[in-house]
KOLNUTI-473718 format. One line per 8 residues: number of its first residue (from 1); for each residue z, x, y of C-alpha. Coordinates in steps of 0.02 Angstrom, whole numbers. Layout:
BEGIN
NUM) Z/X/Y ~ ... .
//
This chain:
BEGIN
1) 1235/724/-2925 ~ 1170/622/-2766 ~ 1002/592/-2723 ~ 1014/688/-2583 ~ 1095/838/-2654 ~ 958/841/-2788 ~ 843/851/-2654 ~ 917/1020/-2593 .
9) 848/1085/-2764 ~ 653/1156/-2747 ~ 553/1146/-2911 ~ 490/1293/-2895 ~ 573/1463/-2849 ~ 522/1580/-2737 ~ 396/1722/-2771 ~ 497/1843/-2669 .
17) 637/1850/-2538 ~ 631/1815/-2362 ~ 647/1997/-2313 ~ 481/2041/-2425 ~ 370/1889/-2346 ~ 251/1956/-2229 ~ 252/1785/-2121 ~ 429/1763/-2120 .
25) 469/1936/-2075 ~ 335/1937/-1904 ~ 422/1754/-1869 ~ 593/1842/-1860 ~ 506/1998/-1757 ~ 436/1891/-1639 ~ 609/1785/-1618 ~ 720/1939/-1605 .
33) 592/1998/-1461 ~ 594/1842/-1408 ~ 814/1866/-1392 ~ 811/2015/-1326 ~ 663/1945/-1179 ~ 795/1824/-1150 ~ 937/1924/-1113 ~ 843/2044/-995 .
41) 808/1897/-914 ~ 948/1805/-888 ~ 1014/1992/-822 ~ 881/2016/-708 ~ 886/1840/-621 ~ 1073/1866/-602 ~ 1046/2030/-514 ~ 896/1978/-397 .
49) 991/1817/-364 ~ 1126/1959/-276 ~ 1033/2063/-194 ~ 959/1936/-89 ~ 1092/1781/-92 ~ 1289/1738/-87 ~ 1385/1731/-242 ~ 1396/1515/-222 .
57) 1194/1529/-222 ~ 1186/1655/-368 ~ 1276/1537/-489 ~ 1151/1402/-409 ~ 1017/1500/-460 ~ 1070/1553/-631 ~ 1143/1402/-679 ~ 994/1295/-608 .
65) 876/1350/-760 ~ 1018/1266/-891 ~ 1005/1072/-822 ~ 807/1043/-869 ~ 849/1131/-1017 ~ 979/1033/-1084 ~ 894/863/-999 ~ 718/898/-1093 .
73) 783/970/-1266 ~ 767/822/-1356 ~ 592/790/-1286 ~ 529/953/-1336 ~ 582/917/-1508 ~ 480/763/-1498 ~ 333/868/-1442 ~ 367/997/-1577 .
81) 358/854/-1699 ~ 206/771/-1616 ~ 102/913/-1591 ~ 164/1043/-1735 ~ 262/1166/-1707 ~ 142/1320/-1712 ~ 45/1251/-1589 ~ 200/1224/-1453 .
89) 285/1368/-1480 ~ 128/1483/-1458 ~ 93/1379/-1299 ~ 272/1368/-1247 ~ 296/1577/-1264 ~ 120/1574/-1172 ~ 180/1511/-1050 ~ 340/1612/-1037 .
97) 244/1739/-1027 ~ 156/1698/-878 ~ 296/1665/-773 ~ 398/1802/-831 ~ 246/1908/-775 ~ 223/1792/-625 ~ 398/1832/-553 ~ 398/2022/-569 .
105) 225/2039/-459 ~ 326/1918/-339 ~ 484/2028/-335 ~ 371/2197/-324 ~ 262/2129/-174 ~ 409/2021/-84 ~ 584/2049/-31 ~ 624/1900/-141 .
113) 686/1717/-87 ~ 821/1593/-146 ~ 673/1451/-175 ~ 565/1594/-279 ~ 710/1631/-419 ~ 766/1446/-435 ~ 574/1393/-437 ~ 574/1535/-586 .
121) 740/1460/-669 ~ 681/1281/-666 ~ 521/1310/-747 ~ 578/1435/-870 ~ 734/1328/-936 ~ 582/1170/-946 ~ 490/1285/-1067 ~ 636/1346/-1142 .
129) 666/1157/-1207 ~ 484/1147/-1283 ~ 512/1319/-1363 ~ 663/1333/-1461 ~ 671/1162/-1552 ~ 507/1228/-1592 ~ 532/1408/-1642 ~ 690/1329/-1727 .
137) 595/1227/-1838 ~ 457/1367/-1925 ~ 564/1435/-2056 ~ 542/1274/-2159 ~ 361/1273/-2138 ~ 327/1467/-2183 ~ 450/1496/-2329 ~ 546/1385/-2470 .
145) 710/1289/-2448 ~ 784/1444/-2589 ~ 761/1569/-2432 ~ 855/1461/-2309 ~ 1001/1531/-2312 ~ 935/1710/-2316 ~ 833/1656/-2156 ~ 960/1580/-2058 .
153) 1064/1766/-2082 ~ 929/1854/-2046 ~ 909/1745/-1881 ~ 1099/1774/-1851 ~ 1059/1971/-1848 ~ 901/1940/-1709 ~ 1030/1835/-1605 ~ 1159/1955/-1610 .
161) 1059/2115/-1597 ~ 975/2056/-1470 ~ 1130/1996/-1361 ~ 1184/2184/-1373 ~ 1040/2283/-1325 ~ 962/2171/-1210 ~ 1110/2198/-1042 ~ 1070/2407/-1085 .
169) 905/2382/-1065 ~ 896/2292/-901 ~ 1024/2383/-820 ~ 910/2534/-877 ~ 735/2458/-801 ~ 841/2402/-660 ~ 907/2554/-640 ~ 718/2627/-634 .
177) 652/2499/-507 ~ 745/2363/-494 ~ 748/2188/-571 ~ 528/2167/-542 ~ 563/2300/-688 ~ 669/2209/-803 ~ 571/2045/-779 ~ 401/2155/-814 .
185) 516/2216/-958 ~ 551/2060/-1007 ~ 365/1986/-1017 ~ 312/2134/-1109 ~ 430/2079/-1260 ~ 373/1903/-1219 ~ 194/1946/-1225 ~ 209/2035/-1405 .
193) 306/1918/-1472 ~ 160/1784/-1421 ~ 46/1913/-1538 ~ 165/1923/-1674 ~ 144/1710/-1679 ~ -15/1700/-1680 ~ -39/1784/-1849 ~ 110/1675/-1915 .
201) 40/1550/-2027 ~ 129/1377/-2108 ~ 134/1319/-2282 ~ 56/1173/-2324 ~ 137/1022/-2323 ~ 183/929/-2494 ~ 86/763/-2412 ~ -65/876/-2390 .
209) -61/837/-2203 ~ -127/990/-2091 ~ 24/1096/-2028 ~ -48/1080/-1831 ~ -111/906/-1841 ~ -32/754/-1745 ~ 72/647/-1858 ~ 84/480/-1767 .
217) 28/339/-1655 ~ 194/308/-1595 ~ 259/299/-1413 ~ 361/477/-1381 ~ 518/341/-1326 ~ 488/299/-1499 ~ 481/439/-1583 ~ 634/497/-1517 .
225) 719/350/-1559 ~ 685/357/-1728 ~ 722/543/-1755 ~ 916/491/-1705 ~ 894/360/-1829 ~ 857/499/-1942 ~ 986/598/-1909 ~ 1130/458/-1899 .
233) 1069/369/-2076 ~ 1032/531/-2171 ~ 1195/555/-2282 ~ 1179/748/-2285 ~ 1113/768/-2117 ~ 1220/653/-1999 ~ 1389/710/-2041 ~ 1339/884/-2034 .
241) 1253/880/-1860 ~ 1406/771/-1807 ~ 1536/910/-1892 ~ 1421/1048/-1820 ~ 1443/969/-1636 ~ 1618/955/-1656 ~ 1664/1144/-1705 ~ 1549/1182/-1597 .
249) 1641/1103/-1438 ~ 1809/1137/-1498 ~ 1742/1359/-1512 ~ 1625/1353/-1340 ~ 1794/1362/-1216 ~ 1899/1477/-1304 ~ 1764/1601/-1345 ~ 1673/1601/-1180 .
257) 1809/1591/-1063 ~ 1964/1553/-1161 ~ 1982/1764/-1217 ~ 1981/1804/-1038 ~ 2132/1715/-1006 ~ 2245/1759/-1159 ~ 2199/1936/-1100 ~ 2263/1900/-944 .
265) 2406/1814/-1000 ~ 2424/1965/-1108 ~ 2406/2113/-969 ~ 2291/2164/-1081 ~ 2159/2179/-938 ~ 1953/2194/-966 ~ 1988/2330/-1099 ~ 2082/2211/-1221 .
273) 1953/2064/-1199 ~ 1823/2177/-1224 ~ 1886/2229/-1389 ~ 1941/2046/-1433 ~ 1762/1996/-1415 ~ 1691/2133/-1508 ~ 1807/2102/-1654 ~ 1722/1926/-1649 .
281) 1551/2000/-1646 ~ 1576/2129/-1772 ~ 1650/1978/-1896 ~ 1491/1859/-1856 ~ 1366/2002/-1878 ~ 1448/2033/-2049 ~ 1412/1854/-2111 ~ 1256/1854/-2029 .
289) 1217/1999/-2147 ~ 1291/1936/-2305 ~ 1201/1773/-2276 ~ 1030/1879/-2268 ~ 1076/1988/-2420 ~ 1148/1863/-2545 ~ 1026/1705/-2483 ~ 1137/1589/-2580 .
297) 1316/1536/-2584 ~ 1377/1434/-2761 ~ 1480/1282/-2706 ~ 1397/1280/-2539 ~ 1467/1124/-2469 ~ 1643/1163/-2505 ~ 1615/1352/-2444 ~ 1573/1276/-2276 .
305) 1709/1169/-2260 ~ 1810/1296/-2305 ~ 1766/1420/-2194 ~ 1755/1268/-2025 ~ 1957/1248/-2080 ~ 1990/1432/-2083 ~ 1883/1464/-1937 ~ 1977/1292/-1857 .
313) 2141/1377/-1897 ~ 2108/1545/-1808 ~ 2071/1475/-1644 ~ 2246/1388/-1641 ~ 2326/1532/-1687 ~ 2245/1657/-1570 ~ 2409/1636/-1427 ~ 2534/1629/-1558 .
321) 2497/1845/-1618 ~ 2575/1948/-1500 ~ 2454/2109/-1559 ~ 2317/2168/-1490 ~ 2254/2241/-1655 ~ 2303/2078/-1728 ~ 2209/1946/-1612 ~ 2060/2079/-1636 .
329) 2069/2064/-1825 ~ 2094/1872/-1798 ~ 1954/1849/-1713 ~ 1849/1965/-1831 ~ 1882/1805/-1962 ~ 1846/1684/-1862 ~ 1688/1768/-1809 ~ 1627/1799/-2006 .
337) 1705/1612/-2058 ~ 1622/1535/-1935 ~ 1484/1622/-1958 ~ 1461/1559/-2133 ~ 1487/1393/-2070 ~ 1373/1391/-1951 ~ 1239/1458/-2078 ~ 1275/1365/-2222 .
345) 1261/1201/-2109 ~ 1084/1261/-2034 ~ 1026/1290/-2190 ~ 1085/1130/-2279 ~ 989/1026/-2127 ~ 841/1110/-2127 ~ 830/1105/-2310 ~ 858/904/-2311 .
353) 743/869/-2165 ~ 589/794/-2187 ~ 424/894/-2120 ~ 395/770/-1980 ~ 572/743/-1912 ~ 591/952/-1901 ~ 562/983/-1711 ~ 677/850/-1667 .
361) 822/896/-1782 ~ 822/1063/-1716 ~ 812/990/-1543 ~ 988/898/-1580 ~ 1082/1043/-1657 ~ 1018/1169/-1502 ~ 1078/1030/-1392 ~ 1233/1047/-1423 .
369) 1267/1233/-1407 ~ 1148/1243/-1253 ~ 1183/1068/-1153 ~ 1350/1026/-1207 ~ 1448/1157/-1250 ~ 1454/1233/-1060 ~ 1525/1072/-1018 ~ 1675/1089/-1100 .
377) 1742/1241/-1009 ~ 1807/1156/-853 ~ 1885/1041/-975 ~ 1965/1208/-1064 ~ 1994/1269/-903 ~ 2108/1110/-850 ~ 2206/1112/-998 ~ 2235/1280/-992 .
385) 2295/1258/-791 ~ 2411/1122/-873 ~ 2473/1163/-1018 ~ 2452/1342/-1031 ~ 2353/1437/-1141 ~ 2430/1382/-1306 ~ 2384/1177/-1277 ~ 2199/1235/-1235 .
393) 2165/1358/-1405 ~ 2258/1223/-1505 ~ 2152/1077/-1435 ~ 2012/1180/-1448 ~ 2059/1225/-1649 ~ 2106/1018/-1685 ~ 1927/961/-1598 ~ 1839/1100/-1740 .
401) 1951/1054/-1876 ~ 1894/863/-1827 ~ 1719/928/-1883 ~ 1789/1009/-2053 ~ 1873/832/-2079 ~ 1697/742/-2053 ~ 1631/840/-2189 ~ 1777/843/-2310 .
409) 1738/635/-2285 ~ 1592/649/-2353 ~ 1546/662/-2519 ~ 1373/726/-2519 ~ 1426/874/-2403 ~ 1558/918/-2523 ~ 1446/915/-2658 ~ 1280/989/-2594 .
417) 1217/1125/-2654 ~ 1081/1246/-2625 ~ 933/1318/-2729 .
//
């Protein structure tokens, strides 16, 4: 057994499950409120970007909140690092907060204006980047590396719960008084979840070092510098963030925008999307939940490179069934493979990452899926004006399978383990 995969091994066990910890379970109330704020937001900016602008401006405006979110993320895990992470994400959700709260008083006592949303977007996708490497980085520091897994499903469900309800309930405050509602909506779940964090409360660290209290002396160009170095050096760590990026590239296109073209390709119109995607959703809720019941996998590292292959496999193969039922069913196993994956890997780098290099770890796997990812669909979109649908899914499945080939490479993933 490596070092490293010793390391994955607590010496003590846990006194009870994740879902029976007090801290752990307000932590996952206040992040599944703080999901749901999201998505009534992201709603409501989209519909007060239309009521008062062009459709060229409204993807402006609701695409102008992702560029200081993607260009800061790293730095906020610096901060998160430098600062502790209870301390940013209170002040980060604080702040949310206020200019959630700020923009529905705006929209109530003004007809609204182009510079007022994208003001709103800028400054909410800044905070955004201090919050979530933060947020992202707790579970660590308020429960043992044996509950990791159980966390990260449990985090899975908030994501994915939250996704669903939050469009119903803006269209439903929208439908009440328009989108000052959902945005008032929207702080409200904000301004609890702030509550619910403040009575959140870390463990103490194994070098006795206070769990708010600033670590170093070091320049932040520094510190950021050497949490790559971290990342790239660490044998568990590097080839799973690198395998992580990967799969995740090679999924973003054909799930976000990929569906909607083999649907069309299809004539299976909006209807047969619709169920395509909630075959998906159904299949990644069900791992989220198996994750969050079992809380441990045996033969972890090979599991996950399992599933990343099988998950690999079922994006090529989604324009090659000529079923509706069966592309629904296909995509129900990619959804619960890749599921697994994507836990499994979460929970193997947050249980290998030092204390002090947390907030920046998480900053470089939310990177990815937030900054990155969304640049690959004009890419998927090119291939799929020049090759067809086919090419795209297939280079979509090889660039994910890449990632399962990084970590069948590597000997440490394929023998970690965890507690």
């Amino acid at each position: 057994m490596t070092d490293c995969t010793r390391a994955l091994r607590p010496e003590h066990s846990a006194v009870k499950p994740a879902y029976k910890d007090g801290t752990v379970m307000r932590w996952l109330a206040a992040y599944t409120l703080s999901i749901l704020g999201d998505s009534i937001y992201f709603m409501a900016l989209g519909w007060a970007a239309n009521r008062i602008a062009g459709p060229a401006e409204v993807g402006l405006i609701v695409a102008s909140g992702a560029v200081p979110r993607a260009l800061l993320m790293l730095g906020g895990g610096v901060i998160a690092d430098r600062f502790g992470p209870r301390r940013v994400v209170i002040g980060s959700d604080a702040v949310r907060f206020v200019i959630i709260a700020t923009a529905a008083a705006a929209l109530a006592l003004t007809p609204g204006h182009v510079w007022l949303l994208i003001t709103v977007a800028v400054v909410f996708g800044a905070v955004d980047a201090l919050f979530m490497p933060a947020v992202g980085a707790l579970p660590p520091r308020i429960s043992t590396p044996d509950q990791l897994v159980r966390i990260q499903g449990m985090r899975a469900l908030a994501v994915r719960g939250g996704n669903t309800m939050g469009p119903p309930l803006a269209g439903f405050a929208m439908g009440i008084s328009g989108p000052e509602a959902a945005f008032a909506l929207a702080g409200v779940l904000f301004g609890v979840s702030l509550l619910l964090l403040l009575t959140v409360r870390m463990r103490p660290l194994e070098q006795h070092q206070d769990a708010d209290a600033p670590v170093r002396e070091n320049s932040a160009r520094r510190d950021l510098v050497e949490g790559l170095i971290f990342v790239r050096r660490h044998k568990l760590i590097g080839p799973l963030v690198l395998a992580a990026a990967l799969s995740e590239l090679g999924f973003a296109g054909p799930l976000n925008i990929g569906f909607v073209f083999l649907a069309s390709d299809r004539d299976w119109g909006a209807a047969g999307m619709g169920w395509i995607v909630a075959g998906f959703g159904g299949g990644a809720a069900a791992s989220a939940l198996m994750l969050a019941v079992l809380g441990r996998l045996p033969k972890a590292g090979y599991v996950l490179i399992t599933t990343t292959l099988v998950t690999s496999t079922c994006i090529a193969l989604f324009p090659i069934v000529p079923e509706l039922g069966l592309t629904v069913a296909l995509a129900a196993l990619a959804g619960l493979t890749g599921g697994i994956a994507g836990g499994l890997a979460q929970a193997f780098i947050q249980t290998a990452t030092d204390h002090a290099y947390l907030g920046r770890v998480t900053a470089v796997t939310s990177l990815t899926a937030l900054g990155l990812a969304p640049l690959t669909f004009p890419a998927f979109g090119a291939l799929v004006s020049y090759g067809g649908v086919a090419m795209a899914f297939l280079a979509g499945g090889v660039l994910s399978a890449i990632g399962m080939i990084v970590c069948l490479a590597s000997s440490t993933v394929r023998k970690a383990e965890l507690a």
